[in-house]
C-alpha positions in Angstrom: -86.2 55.6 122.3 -85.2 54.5 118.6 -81.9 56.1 119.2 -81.0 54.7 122.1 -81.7 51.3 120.8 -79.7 52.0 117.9 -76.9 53.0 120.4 -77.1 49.4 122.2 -77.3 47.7 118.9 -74.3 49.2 117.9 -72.4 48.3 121.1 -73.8 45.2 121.4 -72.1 44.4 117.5 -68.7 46.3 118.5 -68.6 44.1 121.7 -69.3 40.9 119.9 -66.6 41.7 117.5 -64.1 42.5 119.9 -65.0 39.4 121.6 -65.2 37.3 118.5 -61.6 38.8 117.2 -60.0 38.2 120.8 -61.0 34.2 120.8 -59.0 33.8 117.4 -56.0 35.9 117.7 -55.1 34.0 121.7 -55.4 30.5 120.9 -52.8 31.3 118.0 -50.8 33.3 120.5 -50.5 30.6 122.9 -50.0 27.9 120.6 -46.9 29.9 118.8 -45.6 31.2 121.9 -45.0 27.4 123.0 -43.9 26.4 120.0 -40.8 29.4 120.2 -40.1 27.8 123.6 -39.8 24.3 122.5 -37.1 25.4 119.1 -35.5 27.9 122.3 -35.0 24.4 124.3 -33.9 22.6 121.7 -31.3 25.1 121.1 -30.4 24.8 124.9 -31.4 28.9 125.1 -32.5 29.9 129.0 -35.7 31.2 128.0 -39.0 32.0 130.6 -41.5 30.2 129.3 -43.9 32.6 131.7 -42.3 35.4 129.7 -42.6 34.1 126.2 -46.3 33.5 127.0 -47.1 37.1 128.1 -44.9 38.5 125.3 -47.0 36.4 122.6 -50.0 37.2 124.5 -49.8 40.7 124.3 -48.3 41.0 120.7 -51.2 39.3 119.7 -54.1 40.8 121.9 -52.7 44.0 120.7 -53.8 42.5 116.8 -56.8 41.2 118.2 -57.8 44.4 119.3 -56.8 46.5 115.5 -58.9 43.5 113.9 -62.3 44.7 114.1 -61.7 48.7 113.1 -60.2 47.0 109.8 -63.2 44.6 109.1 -65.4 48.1 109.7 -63.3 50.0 107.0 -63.4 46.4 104.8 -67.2 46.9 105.3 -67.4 50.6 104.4 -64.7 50.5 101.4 -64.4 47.0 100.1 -61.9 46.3 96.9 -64.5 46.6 94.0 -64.1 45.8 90.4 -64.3 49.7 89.6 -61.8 51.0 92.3 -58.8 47.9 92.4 -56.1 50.2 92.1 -57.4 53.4 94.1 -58.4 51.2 97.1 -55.2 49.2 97.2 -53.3 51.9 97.2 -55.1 53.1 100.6 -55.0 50.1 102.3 -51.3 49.9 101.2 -51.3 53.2 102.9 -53.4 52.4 106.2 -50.3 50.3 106.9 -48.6 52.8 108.2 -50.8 54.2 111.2 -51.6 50.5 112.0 -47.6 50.0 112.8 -47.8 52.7 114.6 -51.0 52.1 116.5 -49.3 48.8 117.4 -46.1 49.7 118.5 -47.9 52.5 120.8 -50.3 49.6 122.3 -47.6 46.9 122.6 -45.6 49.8 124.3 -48.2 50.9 126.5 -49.4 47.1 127.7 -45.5 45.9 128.4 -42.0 47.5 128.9 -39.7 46.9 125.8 -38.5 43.1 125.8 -34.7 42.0 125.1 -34.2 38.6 124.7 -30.3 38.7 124.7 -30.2 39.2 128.0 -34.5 38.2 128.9 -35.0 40.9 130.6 -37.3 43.6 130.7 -36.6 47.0 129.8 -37.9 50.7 130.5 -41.0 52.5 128.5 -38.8 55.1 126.6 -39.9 57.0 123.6 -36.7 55.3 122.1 -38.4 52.2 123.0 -41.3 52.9 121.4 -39.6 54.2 118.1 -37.9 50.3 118.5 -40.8 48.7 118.5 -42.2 50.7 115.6 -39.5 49.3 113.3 -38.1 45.6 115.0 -41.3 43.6 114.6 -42.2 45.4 110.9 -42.2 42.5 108.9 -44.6 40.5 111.3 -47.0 43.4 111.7 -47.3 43.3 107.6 -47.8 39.8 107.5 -50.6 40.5 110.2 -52.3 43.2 108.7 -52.2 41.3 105.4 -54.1 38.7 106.7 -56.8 41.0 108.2 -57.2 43.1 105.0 -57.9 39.8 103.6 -59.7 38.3 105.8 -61.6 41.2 106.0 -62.5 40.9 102.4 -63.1 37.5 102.7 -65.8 38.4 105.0 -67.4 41.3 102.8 -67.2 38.8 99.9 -69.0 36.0 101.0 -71.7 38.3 103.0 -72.7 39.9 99.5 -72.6 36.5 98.4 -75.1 35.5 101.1 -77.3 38.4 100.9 -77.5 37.6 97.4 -78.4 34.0 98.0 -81.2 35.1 99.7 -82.8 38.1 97.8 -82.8 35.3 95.1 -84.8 32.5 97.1 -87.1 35.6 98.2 -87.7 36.5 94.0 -88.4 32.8 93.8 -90.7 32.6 96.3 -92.6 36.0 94.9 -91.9 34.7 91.3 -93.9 31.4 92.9 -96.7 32.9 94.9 -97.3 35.0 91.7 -97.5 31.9 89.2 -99.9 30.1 92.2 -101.8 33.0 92.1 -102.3 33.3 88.3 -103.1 29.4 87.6 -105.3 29.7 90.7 -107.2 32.9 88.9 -107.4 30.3 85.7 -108.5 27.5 87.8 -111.2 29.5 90.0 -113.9 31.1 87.1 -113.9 27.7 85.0 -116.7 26.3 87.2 -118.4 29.6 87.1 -118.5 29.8 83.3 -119.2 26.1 83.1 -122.3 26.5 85.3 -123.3 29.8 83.7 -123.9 28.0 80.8 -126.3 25.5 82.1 -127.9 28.3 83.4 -128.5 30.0 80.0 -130.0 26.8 78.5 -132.3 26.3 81.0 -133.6 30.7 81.6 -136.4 30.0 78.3 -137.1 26.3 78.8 -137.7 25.6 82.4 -137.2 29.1 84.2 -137.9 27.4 88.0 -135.0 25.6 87.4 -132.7 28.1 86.0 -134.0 30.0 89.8 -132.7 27.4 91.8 -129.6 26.7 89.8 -128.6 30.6 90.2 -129.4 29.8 93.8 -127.2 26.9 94.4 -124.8 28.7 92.2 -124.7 31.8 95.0 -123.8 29.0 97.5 -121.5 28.0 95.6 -119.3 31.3 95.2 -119.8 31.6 99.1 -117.8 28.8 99.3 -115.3 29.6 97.2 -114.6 33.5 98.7 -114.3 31.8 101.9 -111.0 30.2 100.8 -109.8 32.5 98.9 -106.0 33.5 99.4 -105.2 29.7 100.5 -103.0 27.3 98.6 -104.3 24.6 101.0 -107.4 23.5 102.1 -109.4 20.5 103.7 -110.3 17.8 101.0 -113.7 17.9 103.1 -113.9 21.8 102.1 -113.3 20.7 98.5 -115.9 17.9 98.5 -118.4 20.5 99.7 -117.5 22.8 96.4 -118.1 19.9 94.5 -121.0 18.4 95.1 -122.6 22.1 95.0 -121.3 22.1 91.5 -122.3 18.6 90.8 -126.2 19.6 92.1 -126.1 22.2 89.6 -125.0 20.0 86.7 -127.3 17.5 87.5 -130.2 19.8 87.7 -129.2 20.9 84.2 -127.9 17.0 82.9 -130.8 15.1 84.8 -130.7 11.7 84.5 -128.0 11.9 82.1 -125.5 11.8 85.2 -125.4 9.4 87.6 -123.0 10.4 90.8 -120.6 8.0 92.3 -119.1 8.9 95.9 -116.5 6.4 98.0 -114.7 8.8 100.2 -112.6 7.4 103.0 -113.6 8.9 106.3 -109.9 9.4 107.3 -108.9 11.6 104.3 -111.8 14.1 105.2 -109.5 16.5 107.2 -106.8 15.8 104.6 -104.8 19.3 103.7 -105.5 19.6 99.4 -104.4 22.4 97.1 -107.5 24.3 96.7 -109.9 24.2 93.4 -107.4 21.6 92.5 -110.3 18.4 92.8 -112.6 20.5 91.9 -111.2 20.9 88.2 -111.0 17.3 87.5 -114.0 16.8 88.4 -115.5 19.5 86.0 -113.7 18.5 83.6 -115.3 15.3 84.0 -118.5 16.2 83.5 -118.0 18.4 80.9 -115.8 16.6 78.6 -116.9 13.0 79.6 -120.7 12.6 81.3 -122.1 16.2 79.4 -121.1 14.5 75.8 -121.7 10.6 76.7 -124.8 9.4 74.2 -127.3 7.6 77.1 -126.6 7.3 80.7 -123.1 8.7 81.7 -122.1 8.5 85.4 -119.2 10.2 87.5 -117.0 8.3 90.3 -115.1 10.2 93.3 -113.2 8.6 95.5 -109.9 9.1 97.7 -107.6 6.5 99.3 -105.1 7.0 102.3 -102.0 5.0 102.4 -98.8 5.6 104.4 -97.2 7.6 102.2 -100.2 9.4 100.1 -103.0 10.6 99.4 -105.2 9.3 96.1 -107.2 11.6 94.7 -109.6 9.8 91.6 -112.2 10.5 89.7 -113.8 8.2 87.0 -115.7 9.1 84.4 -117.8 7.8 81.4 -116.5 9.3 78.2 -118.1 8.8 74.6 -115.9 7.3 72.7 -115.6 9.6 69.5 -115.3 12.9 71.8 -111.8 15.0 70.9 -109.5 15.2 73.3 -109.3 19.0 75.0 -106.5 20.8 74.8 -105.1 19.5 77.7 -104.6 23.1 79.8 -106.7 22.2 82.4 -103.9 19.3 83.2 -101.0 21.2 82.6 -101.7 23.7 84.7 -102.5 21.3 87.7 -99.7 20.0 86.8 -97.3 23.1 87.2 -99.1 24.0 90.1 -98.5 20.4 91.5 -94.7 21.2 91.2 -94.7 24.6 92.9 -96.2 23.5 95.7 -94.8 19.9 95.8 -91.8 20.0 93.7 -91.6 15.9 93.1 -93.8 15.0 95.9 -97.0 14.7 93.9 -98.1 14.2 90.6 -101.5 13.8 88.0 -101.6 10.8 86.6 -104.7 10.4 83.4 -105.9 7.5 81.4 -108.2 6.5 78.9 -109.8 2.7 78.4 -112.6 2.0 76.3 -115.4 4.3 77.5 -113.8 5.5 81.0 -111.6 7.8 81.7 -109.5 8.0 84.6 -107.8 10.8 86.7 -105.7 10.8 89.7 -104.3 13.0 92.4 -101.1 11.5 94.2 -100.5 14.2 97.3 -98.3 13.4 100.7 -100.2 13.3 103.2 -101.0 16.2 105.1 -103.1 16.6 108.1 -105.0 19.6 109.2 -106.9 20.5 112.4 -110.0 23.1 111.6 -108.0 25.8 113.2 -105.4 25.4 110.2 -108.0 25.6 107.3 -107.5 28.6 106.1 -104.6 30.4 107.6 -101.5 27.7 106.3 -99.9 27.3 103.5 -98.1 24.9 101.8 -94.9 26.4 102.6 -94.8 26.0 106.3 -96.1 22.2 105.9 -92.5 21.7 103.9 -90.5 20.1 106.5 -93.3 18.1 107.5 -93.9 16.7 103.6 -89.9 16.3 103.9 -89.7 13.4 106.7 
C-alpha cells in the first residue's frame, strides 16, 4: 500500500510539473510568435499568421516538455561550491542529447517548415539532421535558461528549507529556555513554604500538620498544570491563596491579605507560576521582614488592550534589595512568550512596594486550560 502511494505521489509531482512548465513556455510562444508576424508585415512578407502560431507553438511545447527532466537532474546534481568545474562541464555536455531530443520531438510533432517559400515540407531523416543544426543557437539560449532556472530553483529551495529548520531550532531553543525558567520558577514556593514548615515542626507541631497538608494541595495544583505555558488567572489565584494560607498560618497576624479581583479577568489566559512569583516574593522579601503589621494587595484590571496584573506590598524600609533573578527571569520569559507585548513594571515608595503585570488580553474557555499554548494564541495577540 506504501508503494503504491509513493507511485501516485510521484505522478502526481511529474504531472504538476509538466503542467506547471507547459503554462510558462505557451504564453511566451504565443506572444513571440505574434510579435514575428507583426516585424513579417511590416516588411510586407506574405506570412500565415495560423502557421507562425503552430510553428512557435510547437517549438516551444517541445521546450516545455525537456523543462522538467532538467529541473530533476538540477535537483539530483546541483552546481556546488566543491564540484563548479566537474558539473559544468556535464551540463555543458548534456547539451548535446537535448538538441537532439529536440530536433527528434519538433520532427516528430510537425513536417520540416520553409519559410522561403511557407510551405510545409516532408519528415525525412535529412530533415531531421536540419533541424538538429538550423535552430542551434536558439536551443542553447533555451537550455541556458533552464539550467539556470533550474538552479535558481535548487538555490532558493535550500534557502527555504534552511529558513525553516532555523525557526524550528528557535522554537526548540525557546520551549527549552521556557522550560528551564519555568523549572526555576516552580520549586521557589515549595522551598519558601518548607521553611515555614521547619520553624513551626518543634514549636507548634499541629500547625506544622496542617501546613504540610495545605502544602499537598498545593503541589496538586501545581502537577495539574504542568507542561502549560498558559493558564487561567483564576487557576493561578487558586495557587496563590493556598500559598498565601500557608504563610499566614506560619506569619499570623503579621500579614494581612488584600484581594480586588475583577470578575471579568477570572477566565483570563496568564503564563503559569508567573503571579504566583510576585506574589512570594512579596511576602517574603516585603510582609515576612516588615517590623509590625505588614499586609499584601492583589488585584487585576481589564482594559481594552491589557491585562494588569499588581500586587502591593508593605516593605520595611531598611530591607536589601534581592538580587533581582526572580524579575529577570519573568522578564525573559515575558519576552519569549510575548516578544514586546507585555512587560514587569516594579516600584518602590516609602514603605510599599509595587509590582505589575502588563499581558494582552487573552481569553480562554475551560476546554482551553490546559491543552494551549501561547503559540497558537499569536495571531490572536497580533490584531
Amino acid at each position: 500500500m506504501l508503494i503504491v502511494k509513493d507511485s501516485a505521489s510521484i505522478w502526481q509531482r511529474g504531472l504538476f510539473g509538466y503542467g506547471l512548465s507547459i503554462a510558462f513556455w505557451m504564453p511566451l510562444a504565443g506572444l513571440l510568435a505574434w510579435q514575428q508576424y507583426r516585424i513579417s508585415e511590416e516588411e510586407h512578407l506574405k506570412v500565415s499568421l495560423a502557421s507562425v502560431m503552430l510553428l512557435g507553438g510547437v517549438r516551444f511545447f517541445t521546450v516545455a516538455l525537456l523543462t522538467p527532466p532538467i529541473f530533476w537532474i538540477a535537483a539530483k546534481a546541483p552546481i556546488g561550491a566543491g564540484n563548479v568545474v566537474r558539473r559544468m562541464i556535464y551540463y555543458l555536455a548534456g547539451f548535446i542529447p537535448f538538441v537532439l531530443l529536440f530536433a527528434l520531438i519538433r520532427w516528430s510533432l510537425l513536417p520540416p517548415w520553409f519559410p522561403e517559400t511557407q510551405q510545409w515540407g516532408h519528415r525525412t531523416f535529412a530533415a531531421l539532421i536540419g533541424l538538429t543544426y538550423t535552430t542551434f543557437g536558439d536551443e542553447l539560449v533555451f537550455y541556458l535558461a533552464v539550467v539556470i532556472a533550474a538552479h535558481a530553483a535548487v538555490f532558493f529551495r535550500r534557502i527555504q528549507r534552511q529558513e525553516l529548520e532555523q525557526l524550528a531550532l528557535k522554537e526548540a531553543l525557546a520551549q527549552s529556555e521556557l522550560q528551564t525558567l519555568q523549572m526555576q520558577i516552580q520549586p521557589h514556593f515549595l522551598f519558601n513554604t518548607l521553611n515555614g514548615i521547619s520553624s513551626l515542626v518543634r514549636s507548634d507541631a499541629g500547625r506544622a500538620e496542617e501546613m504540610i497538608l495545605r502544602l499537598s494541595s498545593l503541589l496538586r495544583r501545581t502537577l495539574k498544570q504542568d507542561g502549560s505555558d498558559l493558564v487561567t488567572l483564576a487557576d493561578e489565584l487558586h495557587l496563590a491563596e493556598d500559598y498565601l494560607d500557608i504563610e499566614g498560618m506560619r506569619l499570623g497576624s503579621r500579614m494581612a491579605v488584600r484581594w480586588d479581583i475583577q470578575p471579568e479577568t477570572r477566565d483570563l489566559l496568564v503564563p503559569q507560576f508567573m503571579f504566583q512569583l510576585l506574589i512570594e516574593n512579596g511576602v517574603k522579601h516585603g510582609v515576612a521582614n516588615f517590623r509590625g503589621e505588614g499586609w499584601i494587595e492583589i488585584a487585576s484590571r481589564q482594559s481594552e488592550k491589557a491585562l494588569k496584573l499588581e500586587v502591593k506590598n508593605s516593605v520595611n524600609g531598611e530591607t536589601k534589595q534581592g538580587m533581582g533573578v526572580g524579575h529577570q527571569n519573568i522578564r525573559t520569559r515575558l519576552a519569549l512568550l510575548y516578544g514586546s507585548d507585555a512587560r514587569l513594571l516594579f516600584h518602590r515608595r516609602d514603605k510599599v512596594a509595587v509590582a505589575t503585570l502588563v499581558l494582552p488580553v487573552l481569553p480562554s474557555t475551560k476546554s482551553e486550560v490546559g491543552t494551549k499554548t501561547v503559540r497558537e494564541f499569536e495571531p490572536e495577540m497580533r490584531s
